[in-house]
C-alpha positions in Angstrom: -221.1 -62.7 -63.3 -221.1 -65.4 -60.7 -219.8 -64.6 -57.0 -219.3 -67.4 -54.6 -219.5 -66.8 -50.7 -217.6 -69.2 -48.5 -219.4 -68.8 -44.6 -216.4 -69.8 -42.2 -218.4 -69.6 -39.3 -220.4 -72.7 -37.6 -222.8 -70.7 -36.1 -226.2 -70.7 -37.7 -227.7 -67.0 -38.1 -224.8 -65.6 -36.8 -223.5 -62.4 -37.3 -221.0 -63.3 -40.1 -224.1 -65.4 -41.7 -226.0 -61.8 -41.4 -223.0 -60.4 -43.2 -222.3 -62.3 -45.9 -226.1 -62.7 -46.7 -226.4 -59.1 -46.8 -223.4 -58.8 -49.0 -224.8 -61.4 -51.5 -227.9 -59.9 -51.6 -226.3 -56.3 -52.9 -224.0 -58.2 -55.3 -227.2 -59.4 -56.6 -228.9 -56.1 -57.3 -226.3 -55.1 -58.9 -226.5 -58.3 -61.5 -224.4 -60.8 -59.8 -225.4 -64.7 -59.7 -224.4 -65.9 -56.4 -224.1 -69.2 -54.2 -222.6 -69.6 -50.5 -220.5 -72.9 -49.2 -220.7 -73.5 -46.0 -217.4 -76.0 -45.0 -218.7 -76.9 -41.8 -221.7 -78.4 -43.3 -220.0 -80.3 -46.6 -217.8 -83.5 -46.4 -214.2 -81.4 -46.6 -211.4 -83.2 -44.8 -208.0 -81.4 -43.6 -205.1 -81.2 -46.0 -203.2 -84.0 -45.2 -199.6 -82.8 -47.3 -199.7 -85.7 -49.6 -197.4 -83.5 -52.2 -199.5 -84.7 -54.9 -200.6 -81.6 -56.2 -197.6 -80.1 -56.4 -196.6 -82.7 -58.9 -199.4 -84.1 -60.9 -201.7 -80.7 -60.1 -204.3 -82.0 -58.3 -205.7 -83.2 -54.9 -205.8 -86.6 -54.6 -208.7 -87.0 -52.0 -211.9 -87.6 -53.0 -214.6 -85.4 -50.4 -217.3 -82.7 -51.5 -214.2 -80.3 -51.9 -214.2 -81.1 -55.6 -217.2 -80.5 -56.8 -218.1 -78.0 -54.0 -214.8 -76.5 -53.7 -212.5 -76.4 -56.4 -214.8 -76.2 -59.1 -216.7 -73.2 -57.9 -213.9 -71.6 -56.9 -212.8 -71.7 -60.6 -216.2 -71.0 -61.8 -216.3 -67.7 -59.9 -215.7 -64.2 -61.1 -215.4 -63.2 -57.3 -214.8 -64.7 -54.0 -216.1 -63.4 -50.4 -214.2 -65.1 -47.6 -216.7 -64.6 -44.2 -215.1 -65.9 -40.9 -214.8 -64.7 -37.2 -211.7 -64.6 -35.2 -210.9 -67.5 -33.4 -207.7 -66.8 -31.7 -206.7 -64.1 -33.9 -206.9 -66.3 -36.9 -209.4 -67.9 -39.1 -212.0 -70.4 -38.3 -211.2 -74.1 -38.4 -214.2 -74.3 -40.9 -212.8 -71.5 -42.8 -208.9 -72.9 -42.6 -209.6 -76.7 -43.6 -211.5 -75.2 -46.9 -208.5 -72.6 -47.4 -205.7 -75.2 -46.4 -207.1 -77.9 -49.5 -206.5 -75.0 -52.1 -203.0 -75.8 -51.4 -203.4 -77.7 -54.5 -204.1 -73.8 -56.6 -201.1 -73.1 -54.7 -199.1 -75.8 -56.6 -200.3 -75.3 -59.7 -199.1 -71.9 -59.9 -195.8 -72.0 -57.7 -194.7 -75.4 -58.4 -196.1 -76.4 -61.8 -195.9 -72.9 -63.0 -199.6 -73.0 -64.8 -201.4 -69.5 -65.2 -204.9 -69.5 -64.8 -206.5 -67.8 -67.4 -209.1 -66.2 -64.9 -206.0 -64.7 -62.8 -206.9 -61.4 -64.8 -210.5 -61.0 -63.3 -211.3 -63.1 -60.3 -211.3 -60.4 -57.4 -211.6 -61.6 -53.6 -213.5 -59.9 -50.6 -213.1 -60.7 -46.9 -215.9 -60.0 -44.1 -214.4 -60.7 -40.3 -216.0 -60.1 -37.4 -214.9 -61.0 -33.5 -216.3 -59.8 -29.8 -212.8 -58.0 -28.6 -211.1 -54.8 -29.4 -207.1 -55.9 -29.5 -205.0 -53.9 -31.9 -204.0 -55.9 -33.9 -207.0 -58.2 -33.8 -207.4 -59.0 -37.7 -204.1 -58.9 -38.8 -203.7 -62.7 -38.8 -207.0 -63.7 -40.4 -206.3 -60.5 -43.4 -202.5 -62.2 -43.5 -204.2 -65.8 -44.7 -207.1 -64.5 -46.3 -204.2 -62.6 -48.4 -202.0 -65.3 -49.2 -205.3 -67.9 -49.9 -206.6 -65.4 -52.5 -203.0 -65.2 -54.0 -202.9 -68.8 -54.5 -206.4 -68.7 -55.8 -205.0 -66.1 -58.1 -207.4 -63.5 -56.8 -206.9 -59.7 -56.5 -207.5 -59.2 -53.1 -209.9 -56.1 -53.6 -210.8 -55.0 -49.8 -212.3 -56.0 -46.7 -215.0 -54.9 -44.0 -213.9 -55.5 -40.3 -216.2 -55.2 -37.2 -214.9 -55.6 -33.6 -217.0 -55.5 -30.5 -219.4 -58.1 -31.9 -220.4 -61.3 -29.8 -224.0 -62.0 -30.0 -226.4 -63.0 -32.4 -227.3 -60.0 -34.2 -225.0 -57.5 -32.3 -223.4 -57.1 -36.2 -227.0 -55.0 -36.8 -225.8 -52.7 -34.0 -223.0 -51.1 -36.4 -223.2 -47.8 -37.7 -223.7 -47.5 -41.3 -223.1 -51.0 -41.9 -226.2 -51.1 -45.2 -223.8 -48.2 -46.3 -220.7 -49.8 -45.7 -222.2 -53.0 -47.4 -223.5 -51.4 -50.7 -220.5 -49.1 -51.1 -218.2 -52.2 -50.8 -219.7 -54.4 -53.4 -220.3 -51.5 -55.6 -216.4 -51.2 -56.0 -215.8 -55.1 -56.0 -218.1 -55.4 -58.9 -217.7 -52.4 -60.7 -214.7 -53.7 -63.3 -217.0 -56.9 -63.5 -220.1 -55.2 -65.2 -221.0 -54.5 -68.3 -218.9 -56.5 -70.1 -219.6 -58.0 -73.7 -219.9 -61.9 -73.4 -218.2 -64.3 -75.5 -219.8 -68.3 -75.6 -218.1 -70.9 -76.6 -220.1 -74.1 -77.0 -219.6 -77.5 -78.6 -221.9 -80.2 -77.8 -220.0 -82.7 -79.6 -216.8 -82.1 -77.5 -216.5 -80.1 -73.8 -213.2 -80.0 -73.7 -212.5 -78.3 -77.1 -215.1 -75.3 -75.7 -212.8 -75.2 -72.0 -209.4 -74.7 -74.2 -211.4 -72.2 -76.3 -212.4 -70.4 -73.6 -209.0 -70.4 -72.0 -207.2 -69.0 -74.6 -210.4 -66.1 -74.6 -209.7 -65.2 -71.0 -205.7 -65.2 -71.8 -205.8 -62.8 -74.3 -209.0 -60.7 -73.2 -207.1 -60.1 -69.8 -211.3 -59.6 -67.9 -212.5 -57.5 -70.2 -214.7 -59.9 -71.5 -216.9 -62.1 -69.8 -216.0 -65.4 -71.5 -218.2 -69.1 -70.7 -217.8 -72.2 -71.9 -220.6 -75.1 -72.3 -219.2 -78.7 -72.4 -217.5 -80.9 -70.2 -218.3 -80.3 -66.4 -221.3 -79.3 -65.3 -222.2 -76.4 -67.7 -222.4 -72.5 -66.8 -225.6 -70.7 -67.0 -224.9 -67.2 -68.8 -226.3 -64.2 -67.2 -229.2 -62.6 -69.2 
């Protein structure tokens, strides 16, 4: 079970770094492998509508967005999205990574391709921002929404904070270690416990990847299914 963290914020030890640490860390007693991105620190250039994907199925620029971007996004059984709100939207750190999976989006809209781990890959947004407005997430849930759709992700929940500004104000919160472990407890609940299926073939990756495709197709996430071979391979969970 392999959860991927993707810090929007550009602020080091911030309060969404606190956040998304402390999320991690739970998903990890409770038998998750994880690993965080951090876009503002990678080589990820903006989208730049080249159209390319939406023909051929993939992105035609060449940065640390495929091997750091794409392919763990596909690797991962669940996605948390951390970002604060800059002008009642996203991060640009957080929007340049989430605009260059327009080329999911294509796949799925334009080329009409499923992907087989559409039936288990479950998203999870952490937001925090220093004012009280109203309405003062619904922008950043609205994209977080539509990137884990094109990601093919069930967007499973989020946890909001207002009223946070300084470094470690996010501590402050009331029964935020509750809120935390509760949280990832339900994110990760339908990903536990299930039996594993490995498909290896040393002589030939890609025959183990269309193995394991048609696994995750007909098992729907009720089985954990890995592939060795061709990419960098998966470690399975022991």
């Amino acid at each position: 079970m392999f959860v991927l963290g993707i810090q929007g914020s550009p602020r080091k030890n911030g309060n969404c770094e606190y956040l998304l640490s402390a999320f991690l860390k739970e998903c990890e007693t409770l038998g998750a492998r994880t690993e965080t991105i951090r876009p503002h620190t990678l080589d990820i250039g903006p989208c730049k509508e080249l159209i390319v994907c939406e023909k051929k199925g993939f992105c035609p620029i060449r940065d640390e967005m495929e091997d750091l971007g794409y392919r763990k996004v596909k690797q991962a059984d669940a996605v948390i999205l951390a970002t604060p709100v800059f002008f009642y939207g996203v991060s640009a750190q957080a929007k340049v990574f989430i605009d260059r999976c327009q080329m999911f989006w294509g796949r799925k809209y334009k080329l009409r391709l499923k992907d087989p781990d559409r039936h288990q890959r479950r998203g999870f947004l952490l937001s925090v921002a220093a004012s009280a407005g109203k309405r003062l997430f619904e922008g950043v849930d609205l994209t977080t929404r539509y990137f884990y759709d094109a990601i093919s992700t069930d967007y499973s929940g989020s946890l909001t904070y207002n009223k946070v500004e300084g470094a470690g104000d996010i501590k402050d919160q009331p029964n935020l270690d509750a809120d935390i472990r509760s949280s990832a407890t339900d994110l990760l609940a339908p990903l536990q416990n299930r039996r594993k299926l490995i498909f290896a073939s040393p002589g030939n990756g890609a025959r183990a990847l269309q193995a394991s495709a048609f696994a995750k197709e007909a098992a729907k996430g009720r089985i954990e299914v890995i592939a060795f071979g061709g990419a960098p391979p998966q470690v399975p969970d022991t």
